[in-house]
PyMOL Python script that loads the backbone (N, CA, C, O; Angstrom):
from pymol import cmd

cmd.read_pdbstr("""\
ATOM      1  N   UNK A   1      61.249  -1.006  -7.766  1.00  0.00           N
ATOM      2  CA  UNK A   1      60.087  -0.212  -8.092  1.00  0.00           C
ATOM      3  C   UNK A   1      58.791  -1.004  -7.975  1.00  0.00           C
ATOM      4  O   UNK A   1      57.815  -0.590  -7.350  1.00  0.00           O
ATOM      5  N   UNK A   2      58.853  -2.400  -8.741  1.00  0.00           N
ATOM      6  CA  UNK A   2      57.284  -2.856  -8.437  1.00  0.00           C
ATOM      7  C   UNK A   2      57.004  -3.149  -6.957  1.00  0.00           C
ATOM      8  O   UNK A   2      55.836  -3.191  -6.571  1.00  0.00           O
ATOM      9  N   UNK A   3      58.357  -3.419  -5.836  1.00  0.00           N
ATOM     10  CA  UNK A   3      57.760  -3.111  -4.323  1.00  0.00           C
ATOM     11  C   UNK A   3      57.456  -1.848  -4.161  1.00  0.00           C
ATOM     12  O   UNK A   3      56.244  -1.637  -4.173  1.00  0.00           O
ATOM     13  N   UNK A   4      58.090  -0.987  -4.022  1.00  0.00           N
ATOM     14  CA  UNK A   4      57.178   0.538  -3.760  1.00  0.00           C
ATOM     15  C   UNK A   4      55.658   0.351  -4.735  1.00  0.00           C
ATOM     16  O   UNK A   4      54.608   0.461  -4.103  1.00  0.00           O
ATOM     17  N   UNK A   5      55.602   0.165  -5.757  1.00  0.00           N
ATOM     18  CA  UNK A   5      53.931  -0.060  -6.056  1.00  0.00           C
ATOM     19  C   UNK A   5      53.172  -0.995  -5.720  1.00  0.00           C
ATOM     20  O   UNK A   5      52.044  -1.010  -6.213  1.00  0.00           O
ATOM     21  N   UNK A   6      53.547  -1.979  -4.843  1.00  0.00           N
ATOM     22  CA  UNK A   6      53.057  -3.112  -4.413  1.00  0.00           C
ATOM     23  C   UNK A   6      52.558  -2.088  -2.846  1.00  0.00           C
ATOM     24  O   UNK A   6      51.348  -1.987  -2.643  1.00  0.00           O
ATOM     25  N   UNK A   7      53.327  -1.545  -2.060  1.00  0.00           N
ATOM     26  CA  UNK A   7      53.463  -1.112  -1.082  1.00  0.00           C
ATOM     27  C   UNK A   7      52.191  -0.025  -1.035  1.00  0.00           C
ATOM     28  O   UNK A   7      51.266   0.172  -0.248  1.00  0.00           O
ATOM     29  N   UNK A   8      52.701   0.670  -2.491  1.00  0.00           N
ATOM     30  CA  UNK A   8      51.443   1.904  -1.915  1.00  0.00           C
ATOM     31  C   UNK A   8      49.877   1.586  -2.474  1.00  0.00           C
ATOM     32  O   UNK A   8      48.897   2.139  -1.976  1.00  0.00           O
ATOM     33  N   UNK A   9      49.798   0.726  -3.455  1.00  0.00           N
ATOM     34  CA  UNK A   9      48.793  -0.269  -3.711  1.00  0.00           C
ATOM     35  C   UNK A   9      47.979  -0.864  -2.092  1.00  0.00           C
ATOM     36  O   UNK A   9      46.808  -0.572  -1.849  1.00  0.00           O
ATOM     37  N   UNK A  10      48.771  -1.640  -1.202  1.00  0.00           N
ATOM     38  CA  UNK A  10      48.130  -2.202   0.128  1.00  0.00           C
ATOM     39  C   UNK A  10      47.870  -1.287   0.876  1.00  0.00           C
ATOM     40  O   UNK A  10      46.880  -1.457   1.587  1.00  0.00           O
ATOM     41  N   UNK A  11      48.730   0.183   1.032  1.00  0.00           N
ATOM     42  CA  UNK A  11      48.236   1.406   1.841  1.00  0.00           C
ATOM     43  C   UNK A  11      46.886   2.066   1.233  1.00  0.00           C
ATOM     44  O   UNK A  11      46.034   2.556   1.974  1.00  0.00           O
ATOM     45  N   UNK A  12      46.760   2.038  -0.189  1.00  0.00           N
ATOM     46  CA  UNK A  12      45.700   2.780  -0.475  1.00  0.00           C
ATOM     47  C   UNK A  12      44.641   1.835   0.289  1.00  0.00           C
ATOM     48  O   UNK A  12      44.089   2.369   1.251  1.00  0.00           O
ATOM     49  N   UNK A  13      44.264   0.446  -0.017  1.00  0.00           N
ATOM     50  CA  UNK A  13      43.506  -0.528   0.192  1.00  0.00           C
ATOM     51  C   UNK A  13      43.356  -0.338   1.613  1.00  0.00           C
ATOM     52  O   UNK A  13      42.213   0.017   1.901  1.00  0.00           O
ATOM     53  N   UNK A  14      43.951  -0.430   2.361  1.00  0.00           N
ATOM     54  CA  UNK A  14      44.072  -0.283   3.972  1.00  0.00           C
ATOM     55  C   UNK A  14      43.628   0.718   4.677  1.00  0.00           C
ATOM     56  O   UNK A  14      43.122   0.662   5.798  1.00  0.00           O
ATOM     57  N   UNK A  15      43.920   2.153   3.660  1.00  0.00           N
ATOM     58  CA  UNK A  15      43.240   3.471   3.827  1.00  0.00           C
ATOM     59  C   UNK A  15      41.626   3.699   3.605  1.00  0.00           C
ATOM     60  O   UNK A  15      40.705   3.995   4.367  1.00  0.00           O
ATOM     61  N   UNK A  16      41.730   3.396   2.085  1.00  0.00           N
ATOM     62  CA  UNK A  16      40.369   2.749   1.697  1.00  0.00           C
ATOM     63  C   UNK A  16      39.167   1.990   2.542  1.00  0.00           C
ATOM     64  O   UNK A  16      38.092   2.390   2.991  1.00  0.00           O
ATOM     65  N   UNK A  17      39.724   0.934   2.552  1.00  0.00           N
ATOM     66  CA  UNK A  17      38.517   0.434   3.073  1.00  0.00           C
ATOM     67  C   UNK A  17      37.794   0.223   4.569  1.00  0.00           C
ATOM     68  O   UNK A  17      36.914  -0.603   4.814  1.00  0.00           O
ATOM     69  N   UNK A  18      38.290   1.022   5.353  1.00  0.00           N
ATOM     70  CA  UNK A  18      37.744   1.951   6.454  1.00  0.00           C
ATOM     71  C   UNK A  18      36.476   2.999   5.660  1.00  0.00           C
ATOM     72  O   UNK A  18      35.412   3.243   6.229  1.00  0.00           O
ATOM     73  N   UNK A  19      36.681   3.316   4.841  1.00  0.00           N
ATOM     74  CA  UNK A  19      35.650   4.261   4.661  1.00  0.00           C
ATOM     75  C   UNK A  19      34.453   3.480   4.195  1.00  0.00           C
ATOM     76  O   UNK A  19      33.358   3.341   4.739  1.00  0.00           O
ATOM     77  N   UNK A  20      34.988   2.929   2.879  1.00  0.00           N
ATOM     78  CA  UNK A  20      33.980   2.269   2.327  1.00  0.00           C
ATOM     79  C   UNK A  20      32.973   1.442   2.798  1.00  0.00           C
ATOM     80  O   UNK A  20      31.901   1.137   2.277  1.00  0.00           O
ATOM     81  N   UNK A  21      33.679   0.985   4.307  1.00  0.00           N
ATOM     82  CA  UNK A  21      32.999   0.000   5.410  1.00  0.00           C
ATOM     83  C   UNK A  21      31.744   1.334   5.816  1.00  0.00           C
ATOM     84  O   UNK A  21      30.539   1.303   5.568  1.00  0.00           O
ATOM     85  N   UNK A  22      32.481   2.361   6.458  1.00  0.00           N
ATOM     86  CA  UNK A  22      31.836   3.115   7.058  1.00  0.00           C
ATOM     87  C   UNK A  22      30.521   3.430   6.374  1.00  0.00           C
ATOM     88  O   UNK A  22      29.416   3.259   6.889  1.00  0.00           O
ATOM     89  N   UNK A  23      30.810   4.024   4.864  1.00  0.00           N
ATOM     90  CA  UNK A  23      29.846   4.346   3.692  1.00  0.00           C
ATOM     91  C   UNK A  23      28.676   3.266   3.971  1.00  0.00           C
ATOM     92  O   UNK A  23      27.524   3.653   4.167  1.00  0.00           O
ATOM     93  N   UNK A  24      28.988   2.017   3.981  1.00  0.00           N
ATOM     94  CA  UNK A  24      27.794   0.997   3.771  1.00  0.00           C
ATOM     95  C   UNK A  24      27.050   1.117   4.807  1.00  0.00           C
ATOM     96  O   UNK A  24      25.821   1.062   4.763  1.00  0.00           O
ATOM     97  N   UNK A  25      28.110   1.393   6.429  1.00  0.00           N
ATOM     98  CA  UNK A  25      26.976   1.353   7.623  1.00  0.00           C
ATOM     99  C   UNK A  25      25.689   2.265   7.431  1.00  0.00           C
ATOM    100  O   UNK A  25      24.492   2.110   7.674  1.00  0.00           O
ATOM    101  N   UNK A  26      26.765   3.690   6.673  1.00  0.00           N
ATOM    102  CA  UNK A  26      25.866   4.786   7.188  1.00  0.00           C
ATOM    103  C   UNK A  26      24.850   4.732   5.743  1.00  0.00           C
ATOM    104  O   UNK A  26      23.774   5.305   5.913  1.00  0.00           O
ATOM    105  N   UNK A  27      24.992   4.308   4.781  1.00  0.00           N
ATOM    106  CA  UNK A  27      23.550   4.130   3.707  1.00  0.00           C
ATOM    107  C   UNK A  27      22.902   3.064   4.814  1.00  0.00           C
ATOM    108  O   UNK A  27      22.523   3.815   5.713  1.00  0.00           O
ATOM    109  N   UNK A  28      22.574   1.670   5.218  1.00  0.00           N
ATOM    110  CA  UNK A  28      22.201   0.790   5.665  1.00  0.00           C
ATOM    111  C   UNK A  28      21.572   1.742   6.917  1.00  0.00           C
ATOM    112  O   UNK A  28      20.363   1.642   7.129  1.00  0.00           O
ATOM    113  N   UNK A  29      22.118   2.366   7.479  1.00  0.00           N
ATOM    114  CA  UNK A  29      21.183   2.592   8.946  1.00  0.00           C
ATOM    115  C   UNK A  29      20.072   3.963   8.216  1.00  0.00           C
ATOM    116  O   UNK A  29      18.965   4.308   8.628  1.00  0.00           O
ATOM    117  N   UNK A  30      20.834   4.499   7.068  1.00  0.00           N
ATOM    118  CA  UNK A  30      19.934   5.483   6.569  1.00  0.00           C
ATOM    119  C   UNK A  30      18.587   5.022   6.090  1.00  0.00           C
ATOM    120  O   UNK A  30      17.649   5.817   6.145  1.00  0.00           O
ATOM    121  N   UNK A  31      18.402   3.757   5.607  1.00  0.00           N
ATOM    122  CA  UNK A  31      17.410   2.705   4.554  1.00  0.00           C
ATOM    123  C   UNK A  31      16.979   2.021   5.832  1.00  0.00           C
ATOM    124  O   UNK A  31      15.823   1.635   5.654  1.00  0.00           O
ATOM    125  N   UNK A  32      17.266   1.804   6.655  1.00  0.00           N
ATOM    126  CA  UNK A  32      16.355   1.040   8.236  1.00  0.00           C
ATOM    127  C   UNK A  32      15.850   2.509   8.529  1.00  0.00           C
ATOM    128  O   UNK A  32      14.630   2.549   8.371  1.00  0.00           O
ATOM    129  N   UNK A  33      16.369   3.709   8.897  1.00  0.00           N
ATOM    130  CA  UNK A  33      15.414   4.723   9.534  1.00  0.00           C
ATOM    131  C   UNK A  33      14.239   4.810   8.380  1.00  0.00           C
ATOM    132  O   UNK A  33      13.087   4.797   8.814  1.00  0.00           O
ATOM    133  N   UNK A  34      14.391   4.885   7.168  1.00  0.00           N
ATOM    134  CA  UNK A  34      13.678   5.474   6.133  1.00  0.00           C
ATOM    135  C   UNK A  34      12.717   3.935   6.089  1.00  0.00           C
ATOM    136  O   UNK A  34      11.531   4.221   6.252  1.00  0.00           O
ATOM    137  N   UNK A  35      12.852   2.962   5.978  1.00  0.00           N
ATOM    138  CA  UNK A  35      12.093   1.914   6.147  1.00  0.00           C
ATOM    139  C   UNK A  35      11.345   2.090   7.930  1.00  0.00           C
ATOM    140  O   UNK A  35      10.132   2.282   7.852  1.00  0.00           O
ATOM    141  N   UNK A  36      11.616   2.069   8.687  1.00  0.00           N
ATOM    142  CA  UNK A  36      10.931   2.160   9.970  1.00  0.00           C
ATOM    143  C   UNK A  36       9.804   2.910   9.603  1.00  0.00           C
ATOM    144  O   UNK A  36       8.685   2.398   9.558  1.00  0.00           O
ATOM    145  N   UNK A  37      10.074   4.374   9.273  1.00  0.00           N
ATOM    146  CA  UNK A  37       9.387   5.530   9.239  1.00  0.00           C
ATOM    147  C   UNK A  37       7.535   4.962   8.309  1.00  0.00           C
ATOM    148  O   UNK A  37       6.321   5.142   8.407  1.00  0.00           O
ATOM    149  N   UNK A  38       8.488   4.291   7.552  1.00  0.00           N
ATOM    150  CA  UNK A  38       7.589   4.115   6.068  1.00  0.00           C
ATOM    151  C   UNK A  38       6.177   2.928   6.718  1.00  0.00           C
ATOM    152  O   UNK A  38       5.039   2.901   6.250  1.00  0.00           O
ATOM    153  N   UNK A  39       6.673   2.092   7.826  1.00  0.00           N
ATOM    154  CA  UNK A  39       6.097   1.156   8.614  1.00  0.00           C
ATOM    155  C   UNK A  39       5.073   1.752   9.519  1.00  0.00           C
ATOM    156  O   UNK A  39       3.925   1.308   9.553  1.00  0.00           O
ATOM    157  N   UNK A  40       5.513   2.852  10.325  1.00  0.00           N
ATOM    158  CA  UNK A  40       5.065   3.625  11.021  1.00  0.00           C
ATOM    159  C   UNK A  40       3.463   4.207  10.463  1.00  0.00           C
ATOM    160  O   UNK A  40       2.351   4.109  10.983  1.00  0.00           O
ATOM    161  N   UNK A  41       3.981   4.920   9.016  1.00  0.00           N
ATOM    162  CA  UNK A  41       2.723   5.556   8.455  1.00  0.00           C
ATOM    163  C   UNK A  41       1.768   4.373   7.778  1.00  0.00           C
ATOM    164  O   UNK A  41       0.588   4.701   7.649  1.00  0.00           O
ATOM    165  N   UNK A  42       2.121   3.073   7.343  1.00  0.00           N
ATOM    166  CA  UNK A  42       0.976   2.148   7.426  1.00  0.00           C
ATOM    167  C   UNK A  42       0.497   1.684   8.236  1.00  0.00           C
ATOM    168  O   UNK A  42      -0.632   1.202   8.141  1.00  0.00           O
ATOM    169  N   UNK A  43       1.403   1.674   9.619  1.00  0.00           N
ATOM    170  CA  UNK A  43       0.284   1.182  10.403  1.00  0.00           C
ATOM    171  C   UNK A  43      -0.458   2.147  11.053  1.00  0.00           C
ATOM    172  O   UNK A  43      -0.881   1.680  12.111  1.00  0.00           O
ATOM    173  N   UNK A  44      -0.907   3.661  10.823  1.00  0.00           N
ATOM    174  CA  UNK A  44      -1.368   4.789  11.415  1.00  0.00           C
ATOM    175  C   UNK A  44      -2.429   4.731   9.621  1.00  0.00           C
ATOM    176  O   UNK A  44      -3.546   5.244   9.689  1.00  0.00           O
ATOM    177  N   UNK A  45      -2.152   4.342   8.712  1.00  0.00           N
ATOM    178  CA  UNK A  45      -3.197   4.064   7.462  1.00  0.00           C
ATOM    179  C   UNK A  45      -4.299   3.163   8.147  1.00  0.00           C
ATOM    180  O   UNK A  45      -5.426   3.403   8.578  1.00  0.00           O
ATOM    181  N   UNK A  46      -3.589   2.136   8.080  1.00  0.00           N
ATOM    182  CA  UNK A  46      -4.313   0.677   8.701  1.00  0.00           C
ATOM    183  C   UNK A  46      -5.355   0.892   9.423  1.00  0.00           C
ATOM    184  O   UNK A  46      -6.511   0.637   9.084  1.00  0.00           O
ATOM    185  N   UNK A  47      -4.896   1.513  10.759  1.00  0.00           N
ATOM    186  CA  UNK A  47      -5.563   1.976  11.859  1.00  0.00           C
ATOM    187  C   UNK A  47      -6.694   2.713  11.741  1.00  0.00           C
ATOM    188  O   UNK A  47      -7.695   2.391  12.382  1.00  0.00           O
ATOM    189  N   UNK A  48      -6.689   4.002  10.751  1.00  0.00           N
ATOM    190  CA  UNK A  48      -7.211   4.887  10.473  1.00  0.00           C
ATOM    191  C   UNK A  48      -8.828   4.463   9.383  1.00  0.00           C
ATOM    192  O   UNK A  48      -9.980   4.884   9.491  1.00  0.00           O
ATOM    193  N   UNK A  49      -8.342   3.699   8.618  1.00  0.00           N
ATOM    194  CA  UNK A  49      -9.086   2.774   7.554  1.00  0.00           C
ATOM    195  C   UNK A  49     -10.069   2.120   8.286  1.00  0.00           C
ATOM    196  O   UNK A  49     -11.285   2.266   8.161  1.00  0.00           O
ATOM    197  N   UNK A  50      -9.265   1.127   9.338  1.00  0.00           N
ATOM    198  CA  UNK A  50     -10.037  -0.316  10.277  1.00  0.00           C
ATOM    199  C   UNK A  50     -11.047   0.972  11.120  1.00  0.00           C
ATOM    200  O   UNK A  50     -12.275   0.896  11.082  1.00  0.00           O
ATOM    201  N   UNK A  51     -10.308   2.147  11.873  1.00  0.00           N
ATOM    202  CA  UNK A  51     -11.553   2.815  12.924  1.00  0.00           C
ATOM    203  C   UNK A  51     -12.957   3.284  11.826  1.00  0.00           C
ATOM    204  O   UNK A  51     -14.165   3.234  12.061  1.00  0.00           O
ATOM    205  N   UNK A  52     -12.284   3.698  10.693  1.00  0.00           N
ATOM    206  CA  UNK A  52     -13.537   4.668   9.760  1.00  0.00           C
ATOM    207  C   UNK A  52     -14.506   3.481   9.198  1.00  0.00           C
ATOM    208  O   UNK A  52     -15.547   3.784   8.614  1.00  0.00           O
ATOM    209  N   UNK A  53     -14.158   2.227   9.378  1.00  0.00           N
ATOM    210  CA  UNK A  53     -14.739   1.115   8.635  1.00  0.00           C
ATOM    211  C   UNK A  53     -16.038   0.953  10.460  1.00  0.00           C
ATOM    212  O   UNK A  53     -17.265   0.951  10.561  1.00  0.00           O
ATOM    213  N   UNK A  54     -15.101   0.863  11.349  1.00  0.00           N
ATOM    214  CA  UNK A  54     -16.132   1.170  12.901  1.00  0.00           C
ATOM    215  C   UNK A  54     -16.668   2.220  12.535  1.00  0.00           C
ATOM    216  O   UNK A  54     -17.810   1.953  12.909  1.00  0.00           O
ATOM    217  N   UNK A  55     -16.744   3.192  12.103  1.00  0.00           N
ATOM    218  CA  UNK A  55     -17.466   3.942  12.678  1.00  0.00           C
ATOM    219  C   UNK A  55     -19.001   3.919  11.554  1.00  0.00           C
ATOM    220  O   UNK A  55     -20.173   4.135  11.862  1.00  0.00           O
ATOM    221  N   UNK A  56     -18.313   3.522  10.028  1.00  0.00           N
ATOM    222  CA  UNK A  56     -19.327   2.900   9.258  1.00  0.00           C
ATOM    223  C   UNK A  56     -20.443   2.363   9.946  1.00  0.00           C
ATOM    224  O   UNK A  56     -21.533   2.821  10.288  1.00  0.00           O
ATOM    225  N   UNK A  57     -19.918   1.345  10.048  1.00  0.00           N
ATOM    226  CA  UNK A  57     -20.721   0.394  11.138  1.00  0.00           C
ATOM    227  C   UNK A  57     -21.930   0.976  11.698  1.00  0.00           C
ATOM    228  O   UNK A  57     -23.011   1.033  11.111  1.00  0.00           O
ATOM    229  N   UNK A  58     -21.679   1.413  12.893  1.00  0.00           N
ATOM    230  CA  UNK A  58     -21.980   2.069  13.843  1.00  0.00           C
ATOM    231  C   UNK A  58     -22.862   3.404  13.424  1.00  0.00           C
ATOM    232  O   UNK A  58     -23.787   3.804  14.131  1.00  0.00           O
ATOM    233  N   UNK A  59     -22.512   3.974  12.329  1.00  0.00           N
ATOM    234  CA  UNK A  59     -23.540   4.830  11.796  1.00  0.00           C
ATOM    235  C   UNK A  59     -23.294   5.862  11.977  1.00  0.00           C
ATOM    236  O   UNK A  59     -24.115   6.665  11.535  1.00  0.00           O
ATOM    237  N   UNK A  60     -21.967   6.481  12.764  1.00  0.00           N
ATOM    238  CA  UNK A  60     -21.622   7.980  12.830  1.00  0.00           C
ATOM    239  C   UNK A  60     -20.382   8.569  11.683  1.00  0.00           C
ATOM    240  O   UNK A  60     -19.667   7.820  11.017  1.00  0.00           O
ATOM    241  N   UNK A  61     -20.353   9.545  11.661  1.00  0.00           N
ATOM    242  CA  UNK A  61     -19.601   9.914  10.466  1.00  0.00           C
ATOM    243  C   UNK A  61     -17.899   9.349  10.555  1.00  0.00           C
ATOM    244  O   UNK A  61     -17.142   9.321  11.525  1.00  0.00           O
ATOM    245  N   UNK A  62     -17.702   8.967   9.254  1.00  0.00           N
ATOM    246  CA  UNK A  62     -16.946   8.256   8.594  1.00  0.00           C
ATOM    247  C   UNK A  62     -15.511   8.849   8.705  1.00  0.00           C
ATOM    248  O   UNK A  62     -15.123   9.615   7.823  1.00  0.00           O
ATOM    249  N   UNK A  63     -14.438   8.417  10.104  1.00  0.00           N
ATOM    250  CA  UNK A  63     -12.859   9.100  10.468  1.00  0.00           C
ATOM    251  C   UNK A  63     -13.518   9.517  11.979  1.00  0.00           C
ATOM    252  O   UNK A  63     -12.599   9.785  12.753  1.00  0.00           O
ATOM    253  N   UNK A  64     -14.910   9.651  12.639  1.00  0.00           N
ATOM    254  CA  UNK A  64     -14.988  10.585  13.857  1.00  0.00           C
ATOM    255  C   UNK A  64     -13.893  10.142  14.811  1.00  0.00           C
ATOM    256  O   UNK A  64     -13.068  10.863  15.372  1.00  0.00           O
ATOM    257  N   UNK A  65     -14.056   8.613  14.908  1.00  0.00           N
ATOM    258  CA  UNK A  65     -13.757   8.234  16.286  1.00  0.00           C
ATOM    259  C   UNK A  65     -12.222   8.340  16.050  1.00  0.00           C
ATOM    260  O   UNK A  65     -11.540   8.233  17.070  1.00  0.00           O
ATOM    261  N   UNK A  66     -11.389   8.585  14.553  1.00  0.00           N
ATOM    262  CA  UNK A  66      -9.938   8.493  14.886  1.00  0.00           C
ATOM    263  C   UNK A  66      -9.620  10.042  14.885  1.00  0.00           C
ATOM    264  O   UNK A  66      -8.577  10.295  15.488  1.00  0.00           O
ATOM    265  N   UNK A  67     -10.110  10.868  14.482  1.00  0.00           N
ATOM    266  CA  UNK A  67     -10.331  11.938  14.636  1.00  0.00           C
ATOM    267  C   UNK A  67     -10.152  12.397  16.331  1.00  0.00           C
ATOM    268  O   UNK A  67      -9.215  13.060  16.775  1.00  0.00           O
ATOM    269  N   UNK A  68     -11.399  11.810  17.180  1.00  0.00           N
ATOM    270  CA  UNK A  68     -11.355  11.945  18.892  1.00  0.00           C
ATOM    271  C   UNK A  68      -9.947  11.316  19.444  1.00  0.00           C
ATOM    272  O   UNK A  68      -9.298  11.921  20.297  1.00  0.00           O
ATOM    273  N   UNK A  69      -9.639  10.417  19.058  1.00  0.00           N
ATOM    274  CA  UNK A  69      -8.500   9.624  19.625  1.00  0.00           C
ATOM    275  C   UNK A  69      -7.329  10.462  19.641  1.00  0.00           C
ATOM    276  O   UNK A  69      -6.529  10.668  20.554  1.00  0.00           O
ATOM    277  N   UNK A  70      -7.372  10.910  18.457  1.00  0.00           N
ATOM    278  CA  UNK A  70      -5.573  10.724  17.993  1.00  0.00           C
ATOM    279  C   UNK A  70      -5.652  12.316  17.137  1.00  0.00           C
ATOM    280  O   UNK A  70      -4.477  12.680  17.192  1.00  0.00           O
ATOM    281  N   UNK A  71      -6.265  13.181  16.551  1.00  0.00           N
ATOM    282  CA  UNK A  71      -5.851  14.565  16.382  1.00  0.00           C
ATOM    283  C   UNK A  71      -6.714  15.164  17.160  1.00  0.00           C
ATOM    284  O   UNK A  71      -6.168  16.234  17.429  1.00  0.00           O
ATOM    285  N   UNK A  72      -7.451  15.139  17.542  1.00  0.00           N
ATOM    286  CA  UNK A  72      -8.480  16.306  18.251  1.00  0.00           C
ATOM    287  C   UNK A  72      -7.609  16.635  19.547  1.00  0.00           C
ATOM    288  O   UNK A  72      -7.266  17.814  19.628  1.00  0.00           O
ATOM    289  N   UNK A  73      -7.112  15.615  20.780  1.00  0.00           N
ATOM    290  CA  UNK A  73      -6.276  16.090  21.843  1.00  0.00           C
ATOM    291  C   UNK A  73      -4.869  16.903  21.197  1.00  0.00           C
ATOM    292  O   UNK A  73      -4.364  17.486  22.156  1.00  0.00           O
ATOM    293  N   UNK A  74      -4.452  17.036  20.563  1.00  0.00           N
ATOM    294  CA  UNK A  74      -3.356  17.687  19.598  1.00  0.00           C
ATOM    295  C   UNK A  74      -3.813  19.251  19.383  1.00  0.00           C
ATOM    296  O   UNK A  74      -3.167  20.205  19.819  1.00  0.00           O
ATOM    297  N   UNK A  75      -5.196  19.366  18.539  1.00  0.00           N
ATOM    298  CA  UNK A  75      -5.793  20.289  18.577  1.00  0.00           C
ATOM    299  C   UNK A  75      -6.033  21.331  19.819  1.00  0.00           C
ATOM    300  O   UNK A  75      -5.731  22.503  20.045  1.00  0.00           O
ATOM    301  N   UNK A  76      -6.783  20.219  20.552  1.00  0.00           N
ATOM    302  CA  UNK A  76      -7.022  21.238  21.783  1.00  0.00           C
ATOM    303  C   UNK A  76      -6.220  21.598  22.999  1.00  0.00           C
ATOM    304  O   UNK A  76      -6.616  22.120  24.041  1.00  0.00           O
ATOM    305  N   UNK A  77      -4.676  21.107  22.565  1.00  0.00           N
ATOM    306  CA  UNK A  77      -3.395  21.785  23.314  1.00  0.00           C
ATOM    307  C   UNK A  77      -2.637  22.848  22.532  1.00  0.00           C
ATOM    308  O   UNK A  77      -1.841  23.635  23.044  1.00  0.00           O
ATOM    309  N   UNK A  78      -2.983  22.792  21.144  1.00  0.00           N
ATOM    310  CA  UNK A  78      -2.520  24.173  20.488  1.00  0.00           C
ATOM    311  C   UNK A  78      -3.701  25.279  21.069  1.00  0.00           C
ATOM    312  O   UNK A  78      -3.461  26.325  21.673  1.00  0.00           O
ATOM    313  N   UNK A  79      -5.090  24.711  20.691  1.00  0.00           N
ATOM    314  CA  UNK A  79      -6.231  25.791  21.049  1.00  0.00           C
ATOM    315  C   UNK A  79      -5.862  26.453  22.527  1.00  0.00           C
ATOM    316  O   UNK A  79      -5.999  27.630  22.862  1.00  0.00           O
ATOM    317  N   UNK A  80      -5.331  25.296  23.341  1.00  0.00           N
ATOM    318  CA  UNK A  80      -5.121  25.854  25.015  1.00  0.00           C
ATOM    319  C   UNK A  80      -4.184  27.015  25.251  1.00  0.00           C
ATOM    320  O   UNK A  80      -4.392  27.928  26.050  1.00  0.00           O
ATOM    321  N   UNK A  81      -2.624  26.815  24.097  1.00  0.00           N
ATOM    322  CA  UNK A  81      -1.621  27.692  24.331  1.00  0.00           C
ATOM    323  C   UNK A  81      -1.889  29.050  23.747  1.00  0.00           C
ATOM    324  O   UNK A  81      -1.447  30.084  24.248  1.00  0.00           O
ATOM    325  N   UNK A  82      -2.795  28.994  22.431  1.00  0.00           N
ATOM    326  CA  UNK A  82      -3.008  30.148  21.914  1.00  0.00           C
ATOM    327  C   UNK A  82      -3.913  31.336  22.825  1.00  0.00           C
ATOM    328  O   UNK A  82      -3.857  32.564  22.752  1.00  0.00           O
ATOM    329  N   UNK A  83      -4.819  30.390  23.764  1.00  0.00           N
ATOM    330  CA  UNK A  83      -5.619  31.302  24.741  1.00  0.00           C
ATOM    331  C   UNK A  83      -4.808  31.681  25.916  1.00  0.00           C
ATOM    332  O   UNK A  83      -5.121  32.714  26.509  1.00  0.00           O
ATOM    333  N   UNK A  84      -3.770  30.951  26.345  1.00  0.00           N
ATOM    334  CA  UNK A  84      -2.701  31.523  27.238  1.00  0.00           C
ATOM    335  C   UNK A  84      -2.210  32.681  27.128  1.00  0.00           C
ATOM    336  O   UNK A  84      -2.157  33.504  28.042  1.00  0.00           O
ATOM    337  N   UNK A  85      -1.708  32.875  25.704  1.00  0.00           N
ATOM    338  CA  UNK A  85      -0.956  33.767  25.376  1.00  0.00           C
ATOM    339  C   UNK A  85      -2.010  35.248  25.156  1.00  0.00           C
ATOM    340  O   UNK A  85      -1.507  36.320  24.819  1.00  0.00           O
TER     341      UNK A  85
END
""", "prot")
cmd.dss("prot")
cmd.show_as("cartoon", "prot")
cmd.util.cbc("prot")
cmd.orient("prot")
């Protein structure tokens, strides 16, 4: 008897820890996408901060130039499809 519980003891373990491996990949690649993402939106902060600090500068209103760059062409391809239609 304590071999049959020795036996199904190493099968559980053997069964087991395939998953548990798996479990860690898939939290770990979940916490790198969710960390990437999180990188992404500071450096689009950063960016956004450093242009409005130019445009300080410079004397025109405060976000214009990231505004022209980076949402206004966005804008004016929704504005384009809505006049298509």
């Amino acid at each position: 008897m304590p071999r049959l519980y020795l036996c199904l003891r190493l099968f559980v373990v053997a069964v087991a820890s395939p998953v548990i491996a798996i479990y860690i990949l898939v939290a770990a690649g979940v916490r790198y996408v969710a960390t990437s993402r999180r990188r992404a939106r500071r450096t689009r902060e950063v960016l956004r901060l450093s242009m409005s600090v130019g445009d300080w500068v410079k004397g025109i209103p405060v976000g214009y130039s990231y505004w022209v760059q980076y949402q206004a062409p966005v804008m004016l391809d929704e504005i384009a499809v809505h006049h298509d239609e």
